[in-house]
Structure formats: structure tokens, C-alpha cells
Residue, then its C-alpha position, 0 to 999 in steps of 0.5 A: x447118554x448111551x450107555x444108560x440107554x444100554x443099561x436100560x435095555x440090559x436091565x430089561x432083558x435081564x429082568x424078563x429072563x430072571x424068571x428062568x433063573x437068577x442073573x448076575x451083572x458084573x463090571x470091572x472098570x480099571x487101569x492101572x490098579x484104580x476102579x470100579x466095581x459093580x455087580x447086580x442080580x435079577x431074580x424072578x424078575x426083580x432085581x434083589x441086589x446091586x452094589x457099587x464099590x471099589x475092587x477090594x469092597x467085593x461087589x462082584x464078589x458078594x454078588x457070587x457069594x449070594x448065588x452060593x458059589x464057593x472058591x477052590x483051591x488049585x494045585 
């Protein structure tokens, strides 16, 4: 019951301030190499993704993508 009341709260927070800018909410629940992942993105005060899955599905990773954000190499 908490934490969907927190979830609640968050969503509204991040709904407002979507206005300035597009924001992303992402978790990672693991241990010991088993989880979850979720990602979600508010935009002009929407919420225009969210997506669910396992780590090797890529939601927090197709969050950054459809923000245009890229990897780069190091070394």
C-alpha cells in the first residue's frame, strides 16, 4: 500500500514538471542476477511510455533511446 501511494505521488510530480522537459523514471529491482526493470516517460504532461520487463528486455534502455540518448565507447 505504500509504495503505490508513493507511485501515486511520484506520477503526479513528475506529471506537472513534464512541462518543462521530458522525464524519465527508471528502476532496477535485483539480486543475485534476478529482477526487474521498469521505465516510464512523462512528456508535456503525459505519460507517453512505460514499459516492464526483465533486464536483458531493455526497458530502462528503450526509455534513454527515445530520449535520443547514445553510448559511447571508452578507452
Amino acid at each position: 500500500m505504500y509504495w503505490r501511494e508513493c507511485q501515486r505521488r511520484l506520477d503526479g510530480m513528475f506529471k506537472d514538471r513534464s512541462a518543462r522537459g521530458p522525464i524519465v523514471h527508471a528502476t532496477s529491482d535485483m539480486h543475485a542476477g534476478v529482477g526487474d526493470q521498469t521505465a516510464r516517460i512523462w512528456q508535456d504532461g503525459a505519460l507517453v511510455f512505460a514499459q516492464e520487463g526483465r533486464p536483458g528486455s531493455g526497458p530502462i534502455s528503450m526509455a534513454l533511446q527515445r530520449l535520443g540518448v547514445t553510448g559511447a565507447r571508452i578507452g
